[in-house]
N, C-alpha and C positions, 0 to 999 in steps of 0.2 A: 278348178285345178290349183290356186293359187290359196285357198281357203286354208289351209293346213301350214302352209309354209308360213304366211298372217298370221295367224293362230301363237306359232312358235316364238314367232318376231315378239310380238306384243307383250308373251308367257317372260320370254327370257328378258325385255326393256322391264318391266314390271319388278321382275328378281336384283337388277342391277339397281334399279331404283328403292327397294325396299334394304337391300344389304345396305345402300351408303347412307339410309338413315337410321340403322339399326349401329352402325361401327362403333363402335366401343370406346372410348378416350385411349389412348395410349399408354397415357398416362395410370388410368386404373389398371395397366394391366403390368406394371412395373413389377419387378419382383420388392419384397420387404427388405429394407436394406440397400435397395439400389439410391433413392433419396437420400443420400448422407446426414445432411440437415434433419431431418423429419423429427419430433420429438425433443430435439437439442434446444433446452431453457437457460433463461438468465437469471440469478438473481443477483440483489444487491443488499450491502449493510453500510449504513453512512454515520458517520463518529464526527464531533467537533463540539471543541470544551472553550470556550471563551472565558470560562472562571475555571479556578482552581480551590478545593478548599485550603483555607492558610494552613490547618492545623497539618495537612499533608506535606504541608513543604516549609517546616519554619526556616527562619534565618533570614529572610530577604520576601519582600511582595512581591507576587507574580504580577505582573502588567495582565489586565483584560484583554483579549485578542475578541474584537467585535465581530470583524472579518468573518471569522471561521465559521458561523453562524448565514455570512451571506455564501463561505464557498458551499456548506450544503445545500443550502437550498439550490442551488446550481446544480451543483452534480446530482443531486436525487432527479432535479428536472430532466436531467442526460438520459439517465438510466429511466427513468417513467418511457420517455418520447421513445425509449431504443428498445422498448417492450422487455424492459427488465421487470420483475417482480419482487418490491422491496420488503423484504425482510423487517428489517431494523432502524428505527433511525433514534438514534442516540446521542444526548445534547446535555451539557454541564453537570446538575446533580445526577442524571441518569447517567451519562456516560462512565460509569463507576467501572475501577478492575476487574469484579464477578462479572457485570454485564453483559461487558463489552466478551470478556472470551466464553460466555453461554452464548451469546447472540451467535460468534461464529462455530463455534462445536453445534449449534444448533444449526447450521447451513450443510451441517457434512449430511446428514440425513434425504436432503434433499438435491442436494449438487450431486450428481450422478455421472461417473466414470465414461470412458470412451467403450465403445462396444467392439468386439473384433470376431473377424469371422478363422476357422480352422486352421489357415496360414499365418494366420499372426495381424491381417489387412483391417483397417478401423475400414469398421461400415456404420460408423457414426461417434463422430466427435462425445468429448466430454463434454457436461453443460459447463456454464462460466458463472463464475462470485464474481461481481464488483466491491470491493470496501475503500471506501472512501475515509480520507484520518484528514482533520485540521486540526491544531494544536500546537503548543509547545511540546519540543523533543528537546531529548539531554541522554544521559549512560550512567551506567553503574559498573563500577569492577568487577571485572567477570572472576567468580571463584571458582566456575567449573574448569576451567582449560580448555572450555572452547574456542576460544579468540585469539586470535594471534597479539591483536593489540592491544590485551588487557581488560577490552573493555564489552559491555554489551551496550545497544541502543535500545529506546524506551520511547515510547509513547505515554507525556504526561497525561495520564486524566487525572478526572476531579477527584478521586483519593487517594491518589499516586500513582507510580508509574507499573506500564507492562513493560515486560522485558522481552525480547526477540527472541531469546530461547523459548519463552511461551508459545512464541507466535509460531516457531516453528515446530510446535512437540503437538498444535493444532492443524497445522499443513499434514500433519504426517499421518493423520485421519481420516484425510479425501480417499475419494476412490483413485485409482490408477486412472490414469488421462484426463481427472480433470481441470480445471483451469480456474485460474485465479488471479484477479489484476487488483492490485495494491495500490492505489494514490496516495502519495503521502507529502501534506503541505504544512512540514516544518520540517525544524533542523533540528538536526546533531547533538555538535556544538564546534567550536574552534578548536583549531588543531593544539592549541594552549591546553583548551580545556584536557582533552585524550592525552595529553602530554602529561599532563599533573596527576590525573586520576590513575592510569599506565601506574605511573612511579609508584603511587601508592600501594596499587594493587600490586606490585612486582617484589617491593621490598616490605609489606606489612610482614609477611612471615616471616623475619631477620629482625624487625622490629618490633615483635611481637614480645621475645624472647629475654630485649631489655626488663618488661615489667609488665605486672599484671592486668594492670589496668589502662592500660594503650587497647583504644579499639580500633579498627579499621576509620570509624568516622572520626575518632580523637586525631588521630595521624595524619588525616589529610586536612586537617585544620593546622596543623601545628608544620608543616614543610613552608619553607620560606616563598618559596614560589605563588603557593596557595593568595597570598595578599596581595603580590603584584596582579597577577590573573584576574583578583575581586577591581581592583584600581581598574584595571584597561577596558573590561566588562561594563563598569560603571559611565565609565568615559566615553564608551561607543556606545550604550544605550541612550545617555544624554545626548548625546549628537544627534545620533536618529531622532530621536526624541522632538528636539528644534526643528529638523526640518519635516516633522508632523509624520514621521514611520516608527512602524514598530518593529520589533525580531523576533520567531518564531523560537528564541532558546530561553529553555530555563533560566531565567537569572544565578548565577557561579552558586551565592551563598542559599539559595534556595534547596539548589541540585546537592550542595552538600547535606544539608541540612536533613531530605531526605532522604537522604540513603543514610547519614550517620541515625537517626531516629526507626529506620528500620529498616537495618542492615542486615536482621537475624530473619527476615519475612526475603527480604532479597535472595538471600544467600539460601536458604530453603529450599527456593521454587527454582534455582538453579539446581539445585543438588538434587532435587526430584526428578532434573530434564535427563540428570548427566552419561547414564546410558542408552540413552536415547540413540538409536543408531545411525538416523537421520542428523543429529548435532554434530557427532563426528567427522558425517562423508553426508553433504548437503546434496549429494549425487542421487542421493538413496530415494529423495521423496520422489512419492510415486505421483501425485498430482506434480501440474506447473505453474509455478509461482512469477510473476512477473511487477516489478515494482518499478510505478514512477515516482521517482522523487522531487523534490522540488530543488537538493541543493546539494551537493559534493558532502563527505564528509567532515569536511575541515572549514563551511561555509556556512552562513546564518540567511536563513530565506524570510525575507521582506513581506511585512504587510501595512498596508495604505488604509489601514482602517476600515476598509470597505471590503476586500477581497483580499487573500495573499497575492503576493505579484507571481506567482505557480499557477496556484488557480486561473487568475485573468487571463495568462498567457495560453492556457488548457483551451478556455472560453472562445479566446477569439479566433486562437488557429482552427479549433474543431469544426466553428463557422457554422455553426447548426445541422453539423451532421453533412457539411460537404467536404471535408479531407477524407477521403477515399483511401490513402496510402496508407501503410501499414504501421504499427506501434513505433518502431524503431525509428522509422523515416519522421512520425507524427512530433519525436521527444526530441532525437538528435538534429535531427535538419530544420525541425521551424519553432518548437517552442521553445528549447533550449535560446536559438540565440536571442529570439526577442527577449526572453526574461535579461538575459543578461546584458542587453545594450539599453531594458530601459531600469537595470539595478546601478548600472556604471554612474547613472546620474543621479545617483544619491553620494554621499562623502561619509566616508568613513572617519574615524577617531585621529586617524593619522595622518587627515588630509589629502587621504587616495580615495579611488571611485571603489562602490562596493562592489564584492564579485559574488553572485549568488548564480549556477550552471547548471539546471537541471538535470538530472540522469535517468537510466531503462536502463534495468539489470533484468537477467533472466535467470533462476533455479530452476534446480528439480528436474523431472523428466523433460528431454525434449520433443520441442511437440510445432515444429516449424509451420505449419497450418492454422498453427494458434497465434505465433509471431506476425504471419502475415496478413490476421484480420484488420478492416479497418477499426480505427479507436471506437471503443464502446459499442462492438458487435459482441454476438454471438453466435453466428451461420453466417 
């Protein structure tokens, strides 16, 4: 009598035991799109020019920046370890103008947009560019009326400089949502130098007018100012010098020199950007651009021969990939100060401590999921 109710027992222990080995991962039964992450790739491009050619920048020797050479291999080793896939890496005579912006016009093809479903909702982030710049930085007059200050910023490479409006007429290429982090370890130049160059660019068209043969690069040779600014230049390079550092800026007569020798190549490749509708309203790019700098506008960022003091301070905070916190906290809260308490203890030309203060600016769209990654992620 009990043969049949047995029977059932055993039917139905057998079913429960065969369902919990047959269950399914949960996980494969996700919908597509529910993984945010899924698919979302890094890549990287890495730049750093330690020579310049002289013929690109007559007037003054560029100082060798040996450094720049150990910050890449640093930073490519970041981006390898963080499962970046490098693209480029670009060093002195390769680091050429053409190169350098094919290398990143060639990233737009594969850095791929944020995906969104019917309401508008990302159900998967943009992929992320790392580029990585060591070098001397400097400016040129800005002819387009982009700038408030007169002026554009540049990355020297090895046969002259690119200019930001470049850089930015190649942001405006990405897809919509995707992301883009900028290292950049040099400077500027001194708020001297923007002062002097400003003038130039503000009154050459009034000066122009005196006589025919005033060019923009004659003019800024010839304002009085121009030789005090070569003297003080001179003086804080020798300094640094003595106590065994170098500076990430163009030498004054150098920076002239190249832009007065091709002023007509500069002023070109601006006037080609200039309706660019992204140069007008930097709101417009649809990718998000994110730069760390190494040094304020008006600041000259420090190198030890070995490493810029940006870089080091990158190096040490990042700690191998255990600062967890986000970009903003990574630049303003820890590596910021350290650069700048261990740049105080170099001496400037004037007998003060140097001041070199890293910065994290953010363009373009906003994309606060991007802000909050830790440094050198991409998911």
């Amino acid at each position: 009598m009990f043969a049949r109710p047995i029977q059932l027992l055993v039917t139905s222990a057998l079913c429960v035991c065969f369902a919990a080995c047959v269950r399914p991962d949960p996980r494969a039964a996700e919908k597509p799109g529910e993984d945010k992450d899924a698919g979302v790739k890094g890549y990287s491009i890495h730049i750093a020019v330690s020579q310049v050619d002289p013929a690109a920048y007559p007037g003054e020797i560029v100082p060798d920046l040996p450094g720049t050479l150990s910050d890449l291999k640093a930073m490519k080793a970041i981006a390898v370890k963080q499962g970046f896939t490098v693209l480029a890496e670009l060093t002195d005579t390769g680091a050429t103008h053409d190169k350098v912006l094919a290398a990143i016009k060639g990233a737009q093809a594969k850095v791929k947009g944020a995906v969104k479903d019917a309401q508008g909702k990302v159900t998967r982030p943009g992929d992320t560019l790392l580029i990585t710049y060591s070098g001397h930085g400097s400016q040129v007059p800005d002819t387009n009326g982009d700038e408030d200050d007169g002026l554009d910023e540049t990355w020297c490479l090895h046969d002259g400089q690119l200019i930001d409006d470049e850089l930015i007429g190649v942001w405006a290429g990405f897809e919509a949502g995707a992301r883009i982090v900028v290292l950049l370890d040099s400077c500027h130049s001194s708020s001297a130098t923007r002062s002097i160059i400003s003038r130039a660019a503000a009154t050459f068209a009034k000066a122009v007018k005196k006589t025919d043969d005033l060019t923009p690069g004659k003019y800024l040779m010839a304002i009085p100012e121009t030789k005090r600014l070569m003297q003080k230049a001179t003086r804080q390079r020798a300094a640094f010098t003595k106590q065994k550092y170098n500076i990430r800026r163009l030498p004054v007569r150098a920076a002239l020199g190249s832009w007065a020798k091709d002023e007509a190549v500069y002023t070109k490749r601006q006037a080609d950007l200039k309706d660019l509708p992204e140069l007008k309203d930097i709101k417009k790019l649809k990718a998000t651009v994110m730069t760390l700098a190494a040094c304020q506008d008006n600041e000259t960022a420090l190198d030890d021969n070995i490493n810029g003091y940006f870089t080091r301070g990158v190096l040490n905070v990042w700690d191998d990939g255990n600062f967890k916190k986000s970009y903003r906290e990574f630049i303003e809260d820890n590596v910021s100060p350290r650069v700048k308490k261990r740049a105080q203890k170099v001496i400037d030309d004037d007998g003060q401590p140097h001041r070199q203060l890293p910065t994290y600016r953010v363009m373009g769209a906003k994309d606060e999921a991007f802000e909050k990654l830790a440094p050198f992620t991409f998911k």
